[in-house]
C-alpha positions as CSV (number, residue, x, y, z in Angstrom):
1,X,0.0,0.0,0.0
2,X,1.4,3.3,-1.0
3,X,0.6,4.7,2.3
4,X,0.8,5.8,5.2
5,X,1.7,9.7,4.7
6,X,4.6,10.3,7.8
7,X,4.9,14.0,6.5
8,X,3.8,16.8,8.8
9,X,1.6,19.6,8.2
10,X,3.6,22.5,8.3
11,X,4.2,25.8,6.5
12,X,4.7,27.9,4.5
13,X,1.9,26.5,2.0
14,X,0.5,23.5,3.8
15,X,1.0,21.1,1.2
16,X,0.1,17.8,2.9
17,X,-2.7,19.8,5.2
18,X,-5.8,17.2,3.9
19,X,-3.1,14.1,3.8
20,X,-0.9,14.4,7.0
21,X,-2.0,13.1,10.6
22,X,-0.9,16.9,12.4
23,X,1.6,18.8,12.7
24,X,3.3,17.5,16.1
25,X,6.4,14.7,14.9
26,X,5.2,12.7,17.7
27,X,1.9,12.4,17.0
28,X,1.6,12.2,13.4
29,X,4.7,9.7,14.5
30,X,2.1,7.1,16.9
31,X,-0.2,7.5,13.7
32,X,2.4,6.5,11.3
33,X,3.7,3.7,13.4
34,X,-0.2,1.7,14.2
35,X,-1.0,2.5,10.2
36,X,2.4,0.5,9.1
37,X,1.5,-2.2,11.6
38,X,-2.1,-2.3,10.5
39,X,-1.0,-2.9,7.1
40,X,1.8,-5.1,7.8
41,X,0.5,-7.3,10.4
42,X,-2.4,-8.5,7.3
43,X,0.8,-9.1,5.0
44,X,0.5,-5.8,3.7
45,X,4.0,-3.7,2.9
46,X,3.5,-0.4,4.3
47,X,5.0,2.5,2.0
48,X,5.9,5.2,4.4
49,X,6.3,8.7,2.7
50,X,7.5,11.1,1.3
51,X,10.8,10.8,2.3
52,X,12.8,13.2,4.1
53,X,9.6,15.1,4.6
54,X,7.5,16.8,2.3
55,X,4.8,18.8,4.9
56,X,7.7,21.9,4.5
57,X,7.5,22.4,0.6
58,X,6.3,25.4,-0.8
59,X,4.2,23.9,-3.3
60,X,3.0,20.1,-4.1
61,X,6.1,18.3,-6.0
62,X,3.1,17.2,-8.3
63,X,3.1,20.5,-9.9
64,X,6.9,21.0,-10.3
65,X,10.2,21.4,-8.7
66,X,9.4,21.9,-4.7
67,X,11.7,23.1,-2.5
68,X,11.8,22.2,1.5
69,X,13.7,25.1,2.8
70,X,13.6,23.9,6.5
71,X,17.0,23.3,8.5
72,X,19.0,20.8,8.4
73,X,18.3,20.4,12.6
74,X,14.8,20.7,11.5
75,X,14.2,18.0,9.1
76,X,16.6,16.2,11.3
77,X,15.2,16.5,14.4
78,X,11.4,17.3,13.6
79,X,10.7,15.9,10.1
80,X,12.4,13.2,10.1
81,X,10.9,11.5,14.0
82,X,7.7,10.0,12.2
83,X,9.7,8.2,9.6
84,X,12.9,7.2,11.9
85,X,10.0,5.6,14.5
86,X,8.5,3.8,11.2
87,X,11.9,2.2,10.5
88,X,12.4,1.2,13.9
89,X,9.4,-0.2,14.3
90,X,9.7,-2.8,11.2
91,X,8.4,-0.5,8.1
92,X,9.2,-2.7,5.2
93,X,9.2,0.6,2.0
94,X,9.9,4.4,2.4
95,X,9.1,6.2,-0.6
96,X,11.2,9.2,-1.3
97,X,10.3,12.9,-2.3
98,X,10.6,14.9,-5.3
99,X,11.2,18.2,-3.2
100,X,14.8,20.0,-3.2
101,X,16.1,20.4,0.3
102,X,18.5,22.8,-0.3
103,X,19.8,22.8,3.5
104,X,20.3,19.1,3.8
105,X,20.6,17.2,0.2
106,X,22.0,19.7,-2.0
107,X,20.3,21.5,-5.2
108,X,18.8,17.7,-6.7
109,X,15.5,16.3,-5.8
110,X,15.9,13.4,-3.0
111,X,14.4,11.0,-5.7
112,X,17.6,11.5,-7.5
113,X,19.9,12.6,-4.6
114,X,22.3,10.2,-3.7
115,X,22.7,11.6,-0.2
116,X,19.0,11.3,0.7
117,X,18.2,8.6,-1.0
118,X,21.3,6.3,0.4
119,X,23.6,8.2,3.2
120,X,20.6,9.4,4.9
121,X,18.2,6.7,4.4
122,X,20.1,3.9,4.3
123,X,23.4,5.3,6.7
124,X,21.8,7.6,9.0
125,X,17.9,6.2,9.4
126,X,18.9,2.6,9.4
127,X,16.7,1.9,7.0
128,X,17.0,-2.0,5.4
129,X,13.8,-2.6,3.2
130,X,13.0,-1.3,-0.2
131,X,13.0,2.1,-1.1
132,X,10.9,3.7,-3.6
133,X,10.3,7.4,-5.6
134,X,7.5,8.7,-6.0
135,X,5.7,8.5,-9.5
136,X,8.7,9.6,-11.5
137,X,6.3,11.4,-14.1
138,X,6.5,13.8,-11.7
139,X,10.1,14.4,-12.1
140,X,10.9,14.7,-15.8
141,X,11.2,18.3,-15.5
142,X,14.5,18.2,-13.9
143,X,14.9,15.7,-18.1
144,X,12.9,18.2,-20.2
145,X,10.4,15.7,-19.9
146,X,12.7,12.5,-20.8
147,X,11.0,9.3,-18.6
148,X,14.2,6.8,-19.2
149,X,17.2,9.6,-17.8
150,X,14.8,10.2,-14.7
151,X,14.2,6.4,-14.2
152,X,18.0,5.8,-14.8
153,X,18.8,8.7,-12.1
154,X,16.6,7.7,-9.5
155,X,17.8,3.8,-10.0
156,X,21.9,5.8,-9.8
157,X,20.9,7.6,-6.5
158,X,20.2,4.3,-4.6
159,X,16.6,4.1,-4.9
160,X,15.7,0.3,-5.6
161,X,12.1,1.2,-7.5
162,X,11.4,3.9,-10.0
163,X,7.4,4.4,-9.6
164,X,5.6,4.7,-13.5
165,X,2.4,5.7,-12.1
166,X,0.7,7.6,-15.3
167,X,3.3,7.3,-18.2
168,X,1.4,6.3,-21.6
């Protein structure tokens, strides 16, 4: 199941304000945590996302390039609780962002970052199951719109699956 959402609601434009649990890491965190084992205890693989945190963006990385301009202690120490307590607690997939967090990751999109998408997930989080992007159609922007370079990026960066969600 592509779900459950770990990403807070939080400013400046409230992207995730009719998909997260709250606002508060901890309890969008206990949310989080009893939907993955919901899921996973009826053999259902939890997808926790949008990896490293999308409630920050200032705008929906559906629409285009989103940026997540929050601190690195921030996403570290705020964003990141509901996901790391996911991971600890036996989530099986974390999908990963198109947002730009310029702060911690760099000017490329954590689909296609190799920082996010391996260091911090896989290094720092602990994280040992299958990561995922988000529907990559979203991405070809950063391609002018090519669907095999983003694929062949997010696949570079660490990510095991590159999502097709709407390509014809």
């Amino acid at each position: 199941d592509l779900a459950p959402v770990a990403d807070l609601d939080i400013g400046p434009k409230h992207v995730m304000r009719n998909r997260a649990f709250g606002s508060r890491r901890g309890h969008v965190a206990r949310h989080v945590v009893a939907f993955t084992r919901g899921l996973q205890d009826k053999g259902v693989a939890a997808a926790v996302k949008h990896f490293p945190g999308l409630g920050g963006a200032d705008r929906n990385s559906d629409a285009g390039p989103a940026y997540v301009r929050r601190t690195r202690r921030q996403l570290r120490k705020v964003d990141a609780v509901p996901f790391q307590r996911a991971i600890n607690n036996g989530a099986q997939v974390v999908m990963l962002s198109h947002a730009i967090y310029p702060r911690d990751g760099g000017r490329k999109p954590a689909s296609i970052n190799r920082f996010i998408a391996s260091t911090r997930l896989r290094d720092h989080m602990g994280f040992r199951g299958v990561s995922m992007s988000d529907a990559v159609d979203a991405m070809t922007w950063w391609f002018d719109g090519d669907i095999g370079k983003t694929c062949v990026a997010t696949i570079k960066a660490g990510v095991d699956v590159a999502l097709l969600a709407n390509y014809v």
